[in-house]
Structure formats: C-alpha cells, structure tokens
N, C-alpha and C positions, 0 to 999 in steps of 0.2 A: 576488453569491455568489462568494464562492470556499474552495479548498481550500491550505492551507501544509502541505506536509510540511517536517520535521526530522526528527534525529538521524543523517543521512546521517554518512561518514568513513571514516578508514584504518585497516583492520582486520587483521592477520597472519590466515593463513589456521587455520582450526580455530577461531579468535574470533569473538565476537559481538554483535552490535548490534541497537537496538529503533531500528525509524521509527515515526514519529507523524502522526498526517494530520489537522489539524482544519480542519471545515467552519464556515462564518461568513457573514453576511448576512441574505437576508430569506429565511429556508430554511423551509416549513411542516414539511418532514418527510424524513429523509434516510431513504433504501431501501440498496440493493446498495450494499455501498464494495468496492473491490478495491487490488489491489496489481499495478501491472506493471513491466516492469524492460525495460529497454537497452541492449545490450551493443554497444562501438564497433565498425561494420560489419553490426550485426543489427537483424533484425527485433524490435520492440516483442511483449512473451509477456505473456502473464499467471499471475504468479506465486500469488496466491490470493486470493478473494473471499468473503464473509460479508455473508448476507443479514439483514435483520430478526429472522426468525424464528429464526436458528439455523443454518441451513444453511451448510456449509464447503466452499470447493471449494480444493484444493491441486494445480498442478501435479506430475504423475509425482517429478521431482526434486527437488521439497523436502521430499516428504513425511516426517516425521519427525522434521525440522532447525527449521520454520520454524512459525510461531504465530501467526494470524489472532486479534485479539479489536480488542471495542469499547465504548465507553462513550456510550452513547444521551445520554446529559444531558447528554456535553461534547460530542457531535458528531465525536467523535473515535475513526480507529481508528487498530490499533499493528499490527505487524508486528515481530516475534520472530524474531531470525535466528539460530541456533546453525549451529556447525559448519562456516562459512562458507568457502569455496573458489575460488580465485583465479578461475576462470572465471567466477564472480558479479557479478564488478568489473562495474557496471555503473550508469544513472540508473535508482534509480528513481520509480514514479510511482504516485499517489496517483489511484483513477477513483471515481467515485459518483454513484447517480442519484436527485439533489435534485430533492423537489415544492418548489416554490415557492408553489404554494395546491392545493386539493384537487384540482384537474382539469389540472393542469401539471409534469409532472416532465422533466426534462432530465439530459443527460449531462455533466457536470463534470469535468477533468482539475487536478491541481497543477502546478507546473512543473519538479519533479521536485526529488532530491537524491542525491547521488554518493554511492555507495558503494565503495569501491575495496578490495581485498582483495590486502593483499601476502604472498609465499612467506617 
C-alpha cells in the first residue's frame, strides 16, 4: 500500500495550486485521508481532513482558502489551495487510514511534495 502525492510547486503568493493524493495496493477500504504540511524548522500540523462520510475538518487558517474533496473510486483526495501565502511554503503530506481487509486498518503517510510560495 501506498499513497503518491503530486501537484506540489512554485507558486507567487495570492496563487494557487491543487495536490492530489492517490492511494494504491491491496487497500479493502480507505477511511479518514488528511492533509498535513511542514514548514523548515516546524512542527508537522494538520492542515485538513475528510472523512468517509462527509465530515470536514480545516485547520483555523485555512479556512476559507483551502478545499478538502475526494473521489472514492479513484482512492484519491485533492486539496485546493487558494490564496496562498508565503508562510505556507512548506512539504506537504498526504495521511490516511487504510483497512486492508475488514478487521485491519492502519495509518499510511506519502512522502510528501513541496510547495513553495514566493513574494
């Protein structure tokens, strides 16, 4: 199992960019995917996550800029980044917790992809 994120890049700031996270392997059933991000010198955050059912959770300062959605049949979620602001430059990372059969799910990370936001 794993997950690839893309569409990382160099973005001017106020621009914007979509990551894409797709999950692959022997996966029975993907649950919670999120989005976290890494800025050089900081702590790992969690920028926003989306449950199965619908549920959204958006960190304080994205909210309003940034766009959790997903697509069940490709295994795949986006993240939507408007508005984008130099301090954002940072990796980020694709999380999700794959069952691999009915009685086994686990925590999955990407290995991230750069986003870098210039003035």
């Amino acid at each position: 199992v794993q997950l690839v994120e893309s569409g990382g890049g160099l973005v001017q700031a106020g621009g914007s960019l979509t990551l894409s996270c797709v999950a692959s392997g022997n996966i029975y059933k993907v649950n919670t995917m999120r989005w976290y991000r890494q800025a050089p010198g900081k702590q790992r955050e969690v920028v926003a996550g989306l449950t199965t059912g619908g549920t959204v959770h958006y960190t304080d300062f994205v909210k309003g800029r940034f766009t959790i959605s997903r697509d069940d049949a490709k295994n795949t979620v986006y993240l939507q980044m408007n508005s984008l602001k130099t301090e954002e430059t940072a990796v980020y990372y694709c999380n999700a917790d794959l069952q691999v059969s009915a009685d086994y799910e686990y925590d999955y990370w990407g290995q991230g992809t750069q986003v870098t936001v210039s003035t």
